[in-house]
C-alpha positions as CSV (number, residue, x, y, z in Angstrom):
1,X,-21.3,-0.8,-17.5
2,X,-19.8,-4.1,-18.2
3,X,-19.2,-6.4,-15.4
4,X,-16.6,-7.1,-13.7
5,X,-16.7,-10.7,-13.2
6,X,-18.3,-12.2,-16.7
7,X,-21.5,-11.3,-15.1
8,X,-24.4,-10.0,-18.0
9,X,-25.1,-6.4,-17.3
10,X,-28.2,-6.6,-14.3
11,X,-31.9,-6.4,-16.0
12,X,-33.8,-2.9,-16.2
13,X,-34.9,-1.9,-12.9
14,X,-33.2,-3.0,-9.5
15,X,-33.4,-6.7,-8.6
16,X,-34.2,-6.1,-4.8
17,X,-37.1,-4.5,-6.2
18,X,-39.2,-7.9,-7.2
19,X,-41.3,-9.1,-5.3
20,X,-43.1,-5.7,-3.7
21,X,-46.5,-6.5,-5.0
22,X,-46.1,-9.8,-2.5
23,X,-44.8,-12.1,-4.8
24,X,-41.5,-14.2,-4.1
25,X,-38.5,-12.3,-5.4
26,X,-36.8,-14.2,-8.7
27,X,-33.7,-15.2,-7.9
28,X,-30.9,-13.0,-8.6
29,X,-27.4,-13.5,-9.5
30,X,-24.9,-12.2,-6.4
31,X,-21.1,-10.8,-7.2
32,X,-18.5,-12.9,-5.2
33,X,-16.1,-10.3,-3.4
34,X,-14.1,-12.9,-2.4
35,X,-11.4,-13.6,-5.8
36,X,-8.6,-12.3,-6.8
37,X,-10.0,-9.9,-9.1
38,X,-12.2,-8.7,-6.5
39,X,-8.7,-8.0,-4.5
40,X,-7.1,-6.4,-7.7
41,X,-10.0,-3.6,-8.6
42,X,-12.4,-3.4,-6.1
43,X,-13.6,-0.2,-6.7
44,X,-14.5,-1.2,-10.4
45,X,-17.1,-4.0,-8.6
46,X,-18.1,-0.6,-6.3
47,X,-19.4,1.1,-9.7
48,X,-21.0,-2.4,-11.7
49,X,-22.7,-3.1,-8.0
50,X,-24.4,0.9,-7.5
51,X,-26.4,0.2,-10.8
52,X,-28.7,-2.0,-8.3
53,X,-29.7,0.8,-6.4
54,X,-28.6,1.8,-2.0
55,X,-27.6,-1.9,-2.2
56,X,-26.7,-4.8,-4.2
57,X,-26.8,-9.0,-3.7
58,X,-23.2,-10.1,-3.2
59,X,-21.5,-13.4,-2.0
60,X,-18.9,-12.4,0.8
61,X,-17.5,-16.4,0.6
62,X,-19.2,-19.4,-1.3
63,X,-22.6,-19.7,-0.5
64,X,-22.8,-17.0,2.0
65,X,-25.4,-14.2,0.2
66,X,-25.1,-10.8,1.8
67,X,-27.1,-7.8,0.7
68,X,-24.2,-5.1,0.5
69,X,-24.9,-1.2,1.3
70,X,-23.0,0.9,-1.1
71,X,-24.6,4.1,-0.9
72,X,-23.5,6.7,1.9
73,X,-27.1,8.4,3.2
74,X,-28.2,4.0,3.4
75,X,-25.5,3.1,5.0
76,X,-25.7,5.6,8.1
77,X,-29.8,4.8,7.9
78,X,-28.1,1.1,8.5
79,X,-25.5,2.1,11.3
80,X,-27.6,4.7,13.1
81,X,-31.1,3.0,13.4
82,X,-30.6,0.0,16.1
83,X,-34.2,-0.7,16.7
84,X,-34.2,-1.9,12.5
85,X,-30.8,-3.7,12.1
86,X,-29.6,-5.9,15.0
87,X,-26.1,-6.4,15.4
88,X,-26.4,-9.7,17.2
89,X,-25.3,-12.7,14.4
90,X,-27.7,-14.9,16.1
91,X,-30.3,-13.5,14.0
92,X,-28.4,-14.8,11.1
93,X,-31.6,-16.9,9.7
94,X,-29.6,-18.7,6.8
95,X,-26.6,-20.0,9.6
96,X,-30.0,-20.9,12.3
97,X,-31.2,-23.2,9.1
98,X,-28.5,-24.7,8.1
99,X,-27.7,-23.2,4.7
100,X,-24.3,-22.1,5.9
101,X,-21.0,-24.0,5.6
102,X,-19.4,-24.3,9.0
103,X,-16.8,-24.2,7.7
104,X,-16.6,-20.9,5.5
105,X,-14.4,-18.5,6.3
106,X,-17.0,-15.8,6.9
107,X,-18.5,-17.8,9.7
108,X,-15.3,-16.5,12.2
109,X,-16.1,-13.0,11.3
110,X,-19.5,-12.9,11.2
111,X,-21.0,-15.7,13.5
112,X,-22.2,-14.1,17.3
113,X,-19.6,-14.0,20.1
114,X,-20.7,-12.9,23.4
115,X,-19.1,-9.1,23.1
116,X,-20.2,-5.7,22.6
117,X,-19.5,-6.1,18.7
118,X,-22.5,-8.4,18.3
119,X,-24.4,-6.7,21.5
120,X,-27.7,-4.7,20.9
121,X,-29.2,-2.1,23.9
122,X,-28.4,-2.1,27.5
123,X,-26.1,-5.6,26.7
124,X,-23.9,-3.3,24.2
125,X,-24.1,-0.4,26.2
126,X,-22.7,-2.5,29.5
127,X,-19.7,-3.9,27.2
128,X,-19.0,-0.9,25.0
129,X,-18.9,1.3,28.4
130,X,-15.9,-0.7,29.8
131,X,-14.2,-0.6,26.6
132,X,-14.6,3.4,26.1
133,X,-14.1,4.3,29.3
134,X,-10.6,2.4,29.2
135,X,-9.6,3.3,26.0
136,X,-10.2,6.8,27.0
137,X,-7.6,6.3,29.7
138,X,-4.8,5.6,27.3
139,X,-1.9,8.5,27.3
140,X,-1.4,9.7,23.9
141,X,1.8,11.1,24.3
142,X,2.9,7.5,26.2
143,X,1.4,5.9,23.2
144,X,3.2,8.2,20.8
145,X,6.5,7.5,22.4
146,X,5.9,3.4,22.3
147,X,5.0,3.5,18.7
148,X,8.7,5.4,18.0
149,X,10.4,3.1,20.2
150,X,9.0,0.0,18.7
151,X,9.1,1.3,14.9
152,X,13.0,2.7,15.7
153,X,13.4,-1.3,17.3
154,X,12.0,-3.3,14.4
155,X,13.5,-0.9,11.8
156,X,17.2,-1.6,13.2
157,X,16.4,-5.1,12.3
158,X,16.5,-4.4,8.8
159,X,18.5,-1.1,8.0
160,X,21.7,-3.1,7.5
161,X,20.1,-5.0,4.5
162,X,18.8,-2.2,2.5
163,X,15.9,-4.6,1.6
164,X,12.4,-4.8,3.3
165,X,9.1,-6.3,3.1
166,X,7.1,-2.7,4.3
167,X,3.9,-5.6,5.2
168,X,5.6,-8.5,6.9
169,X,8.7,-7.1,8.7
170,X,7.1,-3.4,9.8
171,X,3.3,-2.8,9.4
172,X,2.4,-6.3,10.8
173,X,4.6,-6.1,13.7
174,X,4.5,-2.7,15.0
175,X,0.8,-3.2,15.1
176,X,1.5,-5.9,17.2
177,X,3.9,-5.0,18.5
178,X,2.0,-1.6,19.8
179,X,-1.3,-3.8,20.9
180,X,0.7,-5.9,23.2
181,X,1.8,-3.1,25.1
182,X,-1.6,-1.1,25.0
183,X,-2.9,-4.4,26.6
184,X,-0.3,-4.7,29.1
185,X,0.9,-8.6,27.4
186,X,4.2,-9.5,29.8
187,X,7.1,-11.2,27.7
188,X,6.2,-14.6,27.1
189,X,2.0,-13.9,27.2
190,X,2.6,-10.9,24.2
191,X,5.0,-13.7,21.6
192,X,2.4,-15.7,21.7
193,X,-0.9,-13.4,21.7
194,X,1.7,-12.2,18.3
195,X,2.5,-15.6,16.8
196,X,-1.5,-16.5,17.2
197,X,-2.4,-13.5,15.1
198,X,0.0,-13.6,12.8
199,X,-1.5,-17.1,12.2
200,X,-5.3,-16.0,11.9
201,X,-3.7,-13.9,9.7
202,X,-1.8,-16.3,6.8
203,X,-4.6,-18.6,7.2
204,X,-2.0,-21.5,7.8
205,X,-3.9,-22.9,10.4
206,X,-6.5,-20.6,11.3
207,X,-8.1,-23.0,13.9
208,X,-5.3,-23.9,16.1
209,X,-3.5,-20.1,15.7
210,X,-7.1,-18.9,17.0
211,X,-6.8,-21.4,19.7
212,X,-3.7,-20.1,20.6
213,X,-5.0,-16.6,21.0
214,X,-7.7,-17.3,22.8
215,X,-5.3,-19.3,25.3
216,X,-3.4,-16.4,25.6
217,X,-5.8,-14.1,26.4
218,X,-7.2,-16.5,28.9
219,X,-4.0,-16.3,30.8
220,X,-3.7,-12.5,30.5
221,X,-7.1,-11.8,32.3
222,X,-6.0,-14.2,35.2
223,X,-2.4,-12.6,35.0
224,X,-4.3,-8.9,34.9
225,X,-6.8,-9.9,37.7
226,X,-3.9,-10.9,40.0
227,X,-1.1,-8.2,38.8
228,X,-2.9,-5.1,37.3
229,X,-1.2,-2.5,36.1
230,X,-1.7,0.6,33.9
231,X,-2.9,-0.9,30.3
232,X,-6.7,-1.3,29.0
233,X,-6.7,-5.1,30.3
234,X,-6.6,-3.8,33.9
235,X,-8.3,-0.7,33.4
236,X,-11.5,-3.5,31.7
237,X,-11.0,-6.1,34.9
238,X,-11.4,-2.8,37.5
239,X,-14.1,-1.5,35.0
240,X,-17.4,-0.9,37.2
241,X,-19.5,-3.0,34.6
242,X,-18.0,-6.4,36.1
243,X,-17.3,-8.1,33.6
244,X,-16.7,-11.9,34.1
245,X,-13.8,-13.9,32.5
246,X,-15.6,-15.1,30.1
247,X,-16.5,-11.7,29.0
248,X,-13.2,-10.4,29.0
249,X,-12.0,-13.2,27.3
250,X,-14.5,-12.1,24.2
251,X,-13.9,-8.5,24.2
252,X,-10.3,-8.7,24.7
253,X,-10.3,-11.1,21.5
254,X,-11.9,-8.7,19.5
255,X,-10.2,-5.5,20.1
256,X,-6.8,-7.0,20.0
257,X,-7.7,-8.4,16.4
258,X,-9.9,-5.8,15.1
259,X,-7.1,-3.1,16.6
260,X,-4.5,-4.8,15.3
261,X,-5.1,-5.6,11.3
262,X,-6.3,-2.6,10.2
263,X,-3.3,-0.5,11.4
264,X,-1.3,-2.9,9.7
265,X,-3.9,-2.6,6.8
266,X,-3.3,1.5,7.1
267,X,0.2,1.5,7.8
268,X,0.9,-0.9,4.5
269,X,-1.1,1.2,2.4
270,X,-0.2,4.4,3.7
271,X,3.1,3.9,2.4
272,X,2.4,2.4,-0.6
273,X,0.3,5.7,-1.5
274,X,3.3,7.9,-0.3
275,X,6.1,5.6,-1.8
276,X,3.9,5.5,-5.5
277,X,2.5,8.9,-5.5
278,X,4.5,11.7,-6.4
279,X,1.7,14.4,-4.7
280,X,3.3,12.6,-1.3
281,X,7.1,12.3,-1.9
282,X,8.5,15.4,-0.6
283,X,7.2,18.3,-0.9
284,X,7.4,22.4,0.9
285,X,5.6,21.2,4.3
286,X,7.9,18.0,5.3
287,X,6.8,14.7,6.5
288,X,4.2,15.0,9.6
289,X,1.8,16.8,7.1
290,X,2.3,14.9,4.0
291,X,1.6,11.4,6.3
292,X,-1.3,12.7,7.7
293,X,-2.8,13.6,4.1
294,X,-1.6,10.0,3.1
295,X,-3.8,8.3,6.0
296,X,-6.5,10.9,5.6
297,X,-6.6,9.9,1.6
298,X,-6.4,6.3,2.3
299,X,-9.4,6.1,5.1
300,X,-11.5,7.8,2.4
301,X,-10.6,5.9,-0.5
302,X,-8.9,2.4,0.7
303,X,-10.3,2.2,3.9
304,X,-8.5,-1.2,6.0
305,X,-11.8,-2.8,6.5
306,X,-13.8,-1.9,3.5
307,X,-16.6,-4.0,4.0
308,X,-18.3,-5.2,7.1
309,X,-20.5,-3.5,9.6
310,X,-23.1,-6.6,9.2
311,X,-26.5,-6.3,10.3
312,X,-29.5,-8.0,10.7
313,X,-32.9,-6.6,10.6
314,X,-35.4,-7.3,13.1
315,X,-38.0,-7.1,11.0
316,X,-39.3,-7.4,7.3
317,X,-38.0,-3.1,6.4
318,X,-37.5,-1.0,3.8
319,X,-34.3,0.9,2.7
320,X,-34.5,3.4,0.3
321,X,-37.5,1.5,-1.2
322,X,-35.5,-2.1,-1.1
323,X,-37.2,-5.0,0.9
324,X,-35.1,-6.7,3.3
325,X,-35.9,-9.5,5.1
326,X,-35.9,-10.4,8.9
327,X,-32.6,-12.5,9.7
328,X,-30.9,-12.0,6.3
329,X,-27.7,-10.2,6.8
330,X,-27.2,-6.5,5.5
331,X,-23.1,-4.9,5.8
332,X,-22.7,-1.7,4.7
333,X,-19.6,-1.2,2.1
334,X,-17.3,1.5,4.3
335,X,-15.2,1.7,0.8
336,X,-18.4,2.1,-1.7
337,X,-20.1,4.7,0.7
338,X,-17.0,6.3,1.0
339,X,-16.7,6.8,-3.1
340,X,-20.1,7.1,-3.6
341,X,-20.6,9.8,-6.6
342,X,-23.4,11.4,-4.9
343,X,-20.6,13.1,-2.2
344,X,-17.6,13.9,-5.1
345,X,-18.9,17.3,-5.0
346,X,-19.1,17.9,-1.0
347,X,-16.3,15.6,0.0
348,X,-13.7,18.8,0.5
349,X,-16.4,20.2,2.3
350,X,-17.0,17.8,4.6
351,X,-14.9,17.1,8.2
352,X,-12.0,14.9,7.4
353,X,-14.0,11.9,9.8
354,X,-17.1,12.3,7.7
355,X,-15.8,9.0,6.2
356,X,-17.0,5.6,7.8
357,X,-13.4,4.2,7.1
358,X,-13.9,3.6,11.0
359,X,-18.1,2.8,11.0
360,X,-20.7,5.1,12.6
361,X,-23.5,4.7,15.4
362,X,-23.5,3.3,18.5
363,X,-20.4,1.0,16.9
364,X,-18.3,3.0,15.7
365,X,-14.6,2.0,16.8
366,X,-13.8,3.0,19.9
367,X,-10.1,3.1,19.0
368,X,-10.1,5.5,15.5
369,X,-7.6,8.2,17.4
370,X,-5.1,5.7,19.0
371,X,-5.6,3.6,15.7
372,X,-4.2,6.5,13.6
373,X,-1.9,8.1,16.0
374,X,-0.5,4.4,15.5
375,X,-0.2,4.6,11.8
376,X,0.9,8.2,11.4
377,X,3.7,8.0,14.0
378,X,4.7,4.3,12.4
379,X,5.2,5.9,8.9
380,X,6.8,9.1,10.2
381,X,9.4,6.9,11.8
382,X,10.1,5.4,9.2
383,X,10.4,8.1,6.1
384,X,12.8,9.9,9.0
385,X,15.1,7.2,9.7
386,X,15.3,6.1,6.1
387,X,14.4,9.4,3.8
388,X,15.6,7.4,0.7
389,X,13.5,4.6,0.5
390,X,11.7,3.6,-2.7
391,X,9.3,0.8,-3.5
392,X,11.5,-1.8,-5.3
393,X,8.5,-3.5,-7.4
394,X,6.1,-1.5,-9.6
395,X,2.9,-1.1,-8.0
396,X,1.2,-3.0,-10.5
397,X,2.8,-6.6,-9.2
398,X,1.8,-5.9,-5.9
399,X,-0.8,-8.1,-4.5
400,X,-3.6,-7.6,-2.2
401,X,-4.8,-9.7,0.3
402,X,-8.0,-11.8,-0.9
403,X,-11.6,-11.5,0.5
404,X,-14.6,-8.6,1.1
405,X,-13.1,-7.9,4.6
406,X,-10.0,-6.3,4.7
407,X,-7.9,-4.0,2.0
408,X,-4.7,-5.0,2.6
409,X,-1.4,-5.7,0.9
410,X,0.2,-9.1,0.8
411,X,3.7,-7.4,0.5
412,X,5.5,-4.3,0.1
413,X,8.8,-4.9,-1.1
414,X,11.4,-1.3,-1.0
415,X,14.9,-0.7,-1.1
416,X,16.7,1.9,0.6
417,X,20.6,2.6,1.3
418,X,22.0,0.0,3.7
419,X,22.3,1.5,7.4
420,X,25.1,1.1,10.0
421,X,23.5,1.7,13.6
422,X,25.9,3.5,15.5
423,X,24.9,2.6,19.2
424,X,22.1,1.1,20.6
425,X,20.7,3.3,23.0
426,X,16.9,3.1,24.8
427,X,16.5,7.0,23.5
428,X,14.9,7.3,20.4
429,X,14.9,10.9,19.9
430,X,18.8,10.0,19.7
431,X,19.2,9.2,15.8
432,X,21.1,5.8,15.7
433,X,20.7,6.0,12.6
434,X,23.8,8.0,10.4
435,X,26.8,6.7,8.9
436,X,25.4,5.2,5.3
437,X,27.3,1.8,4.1
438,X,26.8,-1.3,3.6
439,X,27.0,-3.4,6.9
440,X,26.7,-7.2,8.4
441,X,22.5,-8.0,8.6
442,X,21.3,-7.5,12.0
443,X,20.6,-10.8,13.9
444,X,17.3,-12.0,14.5
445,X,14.8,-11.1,18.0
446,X,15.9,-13.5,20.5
447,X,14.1,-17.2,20.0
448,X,11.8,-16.2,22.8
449,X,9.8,-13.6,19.9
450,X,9.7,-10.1,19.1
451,X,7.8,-9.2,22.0
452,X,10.0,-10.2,24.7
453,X,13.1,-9.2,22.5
454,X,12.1,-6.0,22.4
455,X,11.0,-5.1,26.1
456,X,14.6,-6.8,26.5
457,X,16.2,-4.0,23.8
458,X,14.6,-1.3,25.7
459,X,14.7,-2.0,28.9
């Protein structure tokens, strides 16, 4: 197979290979998944990198070498063996000597923070066990309701144009949207927990937007520890484990990030799959089943995080006869694994979660079932209120958003007939959506942000 990136086809045998007999490995020449045409055809770099074996030598930013797991039985070896691959960063021997800009951007996701994501043993078991058992607490049918309420809130904001941007104006912010109020974010605390994320997210200024988050998550523990209520930030703070602010602090910044992007990562692709693909427009068995399938297709084949699940192992190991080396950091490819040829003829027959769209092992996401009630009730929302919406690009000018960590889409640009909303009333399952014709654009959220406009709208 030619390669994808101007590379010369890799010499016969695996690379990761060299150097069994004792000698020093030559080196090898790693595939950046970090440029655009990384972001346009991934899968295509998925094929050229499975022709080094269980796992291949990539570059997830400039000068950051990863060894990447693209086959399906490595990577659960990878996410189901503990005691061999470490999930705490501070392993990370090329960042302990110094051969690691500080400044990459695969530092932030990668570097150690004090939380259960880069915990090990009775550490990670402590953390996880006050995130589970909290999450656990969470009402589906409350959260089912929330997810309408918001998606019918932010979808009056744009039915009178007949224009959207499916990414920036709905996925992005009903994931939000929906985190603030699973975490229990008052008005002003939730704008700017939203405007700090959506920061991270352009990459504007990622340092002070991360500052920003982290301030505001600083004032919702205090908030929470004086005032708690019924959300996972009280449920964490009353959590047996005891966890300290600090700790809070570090765990709350995590699941509020890693909770909210990939919905917006599913949502966003999720519609694209059902707005492009004519297997998903319409149909005999109407829209819950339909969406469902959508999601289900896209967490097998376009998972949000495609690769990540970065490990460390604790000591020189083999992997399906590849040699890794203590310190040097292993993630396994959720996207490759999940296309990996060896399963094309068992993939019907296995369970619908037998992907690793949402990781596997003692870290698998703790929040895959309100994640993709999330996404399903998001796009249900909308295909109901607006059944003739089409994408208003071809799908070939879309662009996706750059870099080996996320599978997202910059924009989502669709057209649909212009709305007037009839009343504004705080029950959803009343349609204010019916009378079709062209109207006045609805203002914007009160200055204050979308947050506080909306508990306003619905209070």
């Amino acid at each position: 197979m030619d390669s994808p990136s101007g590379f010369t086809n890799p010499p016969p045998g695996c690379p990761a290979h060299q150097g069994m007999n004792g000698s020093q490995p030559e080196p090898v020449e790693r595939v950046p998944l970090y440029g655009p045409e990384f972001a346009a055809d991934p899968q295509r770099f998925y094929e050229y990198l499975r022709q080094y074996g269980p796992a291949a030598p990539v570059e997830f930013a400039p000068g950051v070498p990863v060894t990447l797991v693209t086959d399906y039985s490595a990577a659960l070896q990878v996410l189901q063996s503990p005691e061999l691959f470490s999930k705490d960063a501070r392993r990370w021997r090329d960042l302990n000597e110094g051969r690691i800009p500080h400044d990459s951007p695969a530092v932030p996701m990668m570097a150690h923070r004090p939380n259960a994501f880069f915990a090990d043993g009775a550490e990670h078991l402590r953390l996880r066990q006050a995130i589970s058992d909290s999450m656990a607490k969470l009402d589906t049918h409350r959260l089912s309701r929330q997810v309408e309420r918001i998606s019918t809130y932010l979808i009056e904001q744009f039915s009178t144009r007949g224009t959207v941007d499916l990414v920036d104006e709905y996925a992005k912010l009903v994931s939000l949207l929906v985190i603030n109020d699973v975490f229990g974010c008052p008005a002003h605390l939730g704008d700017r927990l939203a405007e700090g994320w959506s920061g991270v997210w352009a990459g504007d200024d990622a340092e002070a937007a991360s500052k920003l988050v982290g301030e505001s998550l600083t004032e919702l523990v205090a908030y929470k520890r004086a005032q708690p209520g019924e959300d996972v930030t009280s449920w964490m703070v009353r959590h047996p484990a005891g966890l300290s602010d600090e700790e809070m602090i570090n765990q709350l910044f995590t699941m509020t990030g890693a909770g909210a992007d990939p919905v917006r990562n599913l949502i966003g692709s999720g519609l694209l799959l059902v707005l492009s693909d004519e297997r998903f427009f319409g149909g005999q068995y109407g829209g819950a089943l339909l969406v469902e399938d959508a999601v289900d297709e896209v967490l097998w084949n376009s998972p949000p995080i495609p690769n990540y699940g970065v490990h460390y192992p604790t000591r020189d190991v083999e992997l399906f006869g590849m040699r890794l080396a203590a310190g040097d950091p292993v993630a396994v490819s959720f996207a490759a694994a999940n296309t990996d040829p060896s399963l094309s003829a068992s993939r019907q027959m296995l369970s619908k979660r037998a992907h690793l769209a949402w990781s596997a092992g003692p870290h698998a996401c703790p929040a895959k079932d309100p994640a993709t009630l999330m996404a399903i009730g998001a796009m249900e929302r909308l295909l109901n209120l607006l059944p003739d919406i089409e994408l208003a690009v071809p799908v070939e000018n879309l662009n996706w958003r750059l870099g080996p960590f996320q599978r997202g889409l910059v924009e989502l640009p669709a057209s649909f007939t212009p709305v007037r909303l009839r009343s504004r009333t705080p029950n959803p399952s009343q349609e204010n959506v019916a009378a079709r014709q062209t109207s006045a654009p609805e203002p914007a959220p009160a200055k204050g942000g979308w947050w506080s406009s909306f508990l306003a709208r619905w209070r």
